[in-house]
C-alpha positions in Angstrom: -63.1 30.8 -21.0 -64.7 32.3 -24.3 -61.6 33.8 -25.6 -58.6 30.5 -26.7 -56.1 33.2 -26.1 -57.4 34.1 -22.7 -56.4 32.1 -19.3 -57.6 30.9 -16.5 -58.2 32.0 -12.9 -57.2 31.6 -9.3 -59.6 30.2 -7.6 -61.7 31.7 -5.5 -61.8 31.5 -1.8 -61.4 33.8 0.7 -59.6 35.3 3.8 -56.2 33.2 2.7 -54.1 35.5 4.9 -56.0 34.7 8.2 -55.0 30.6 7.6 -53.9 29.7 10.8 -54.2 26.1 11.5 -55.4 22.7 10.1 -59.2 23.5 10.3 -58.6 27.2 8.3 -57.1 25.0 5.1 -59.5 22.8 5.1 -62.2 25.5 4.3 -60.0 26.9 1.7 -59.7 23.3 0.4 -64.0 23.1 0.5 -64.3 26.8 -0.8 -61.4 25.2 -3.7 -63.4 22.5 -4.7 -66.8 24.5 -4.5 -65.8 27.1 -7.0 -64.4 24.3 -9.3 -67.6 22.7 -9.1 -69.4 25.8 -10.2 -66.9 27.5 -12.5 -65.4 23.8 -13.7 -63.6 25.7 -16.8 -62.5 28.6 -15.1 -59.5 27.4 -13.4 -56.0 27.8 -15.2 -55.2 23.9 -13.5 -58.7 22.8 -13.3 -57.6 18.8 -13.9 -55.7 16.6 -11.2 -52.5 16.3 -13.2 -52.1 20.0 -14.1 -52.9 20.9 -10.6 -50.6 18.9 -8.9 -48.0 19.8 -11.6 -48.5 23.3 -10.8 -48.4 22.7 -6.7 -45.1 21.3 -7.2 -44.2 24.6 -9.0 -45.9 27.0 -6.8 -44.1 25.1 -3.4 -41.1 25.9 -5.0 -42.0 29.3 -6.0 -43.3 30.6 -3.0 -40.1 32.1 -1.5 -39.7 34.4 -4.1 -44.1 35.2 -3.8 -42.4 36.6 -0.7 -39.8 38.3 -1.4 -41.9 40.1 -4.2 -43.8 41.1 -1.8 -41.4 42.3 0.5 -41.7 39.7 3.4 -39.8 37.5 4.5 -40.5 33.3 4.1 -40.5 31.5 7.3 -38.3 29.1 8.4 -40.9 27.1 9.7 -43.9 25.9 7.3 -47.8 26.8 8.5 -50.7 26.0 7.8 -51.1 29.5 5.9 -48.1 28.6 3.4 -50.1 25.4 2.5 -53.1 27.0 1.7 -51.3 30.1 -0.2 -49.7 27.1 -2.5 -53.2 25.5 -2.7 -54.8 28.3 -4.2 -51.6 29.2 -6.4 -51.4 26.1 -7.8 -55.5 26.6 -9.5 -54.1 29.6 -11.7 -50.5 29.1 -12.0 -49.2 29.5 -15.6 
């Protein structure tokens, strides 16, 4: 980030929505850790404590992601709802 008013990113991985079991999250988690590598100052959580401090936020905030969004939050959790958090939790403010 060039700009000390300006903040940080998501990170970048793809095809979140099509997460379907334990082997789909772990890409996301590889694809996590590969853009961090390359883009270490991009994230807006890029170190282990504001990460996991913003994973404990985005779990918590992810029932009203969908109900912004104008789905519903399933009972049950998947694997897709751990890697939607995941990425969250790189860029949450």
């Amino acid at each position: 980030m060039s700009n000390p008013y300006e903040t940080g990113r998501f990170a970048a991985v793809s095809d979140v929505d099509q997460v379907a079991s334990r082997d789909d999250v772990a890409r996301v988690v590889r694809e996590m850790v590969d853009d961090l590598r390359r883009n270490p100052g991009a994230w807006e959580n890029s170190t282990l404590e504001r990460f996991l401090d913003a994973l404990s936020v985005s779990l918590t905030a992810l029932p009203n992601l969908y109900a912004n969004r104008g789905e519903s939050f399933p009972d049950q959790p998947n694997w897709k709802i751990l890697a939607e958090a995941l990425v969250m939790a790189s860029g949450y403010e």
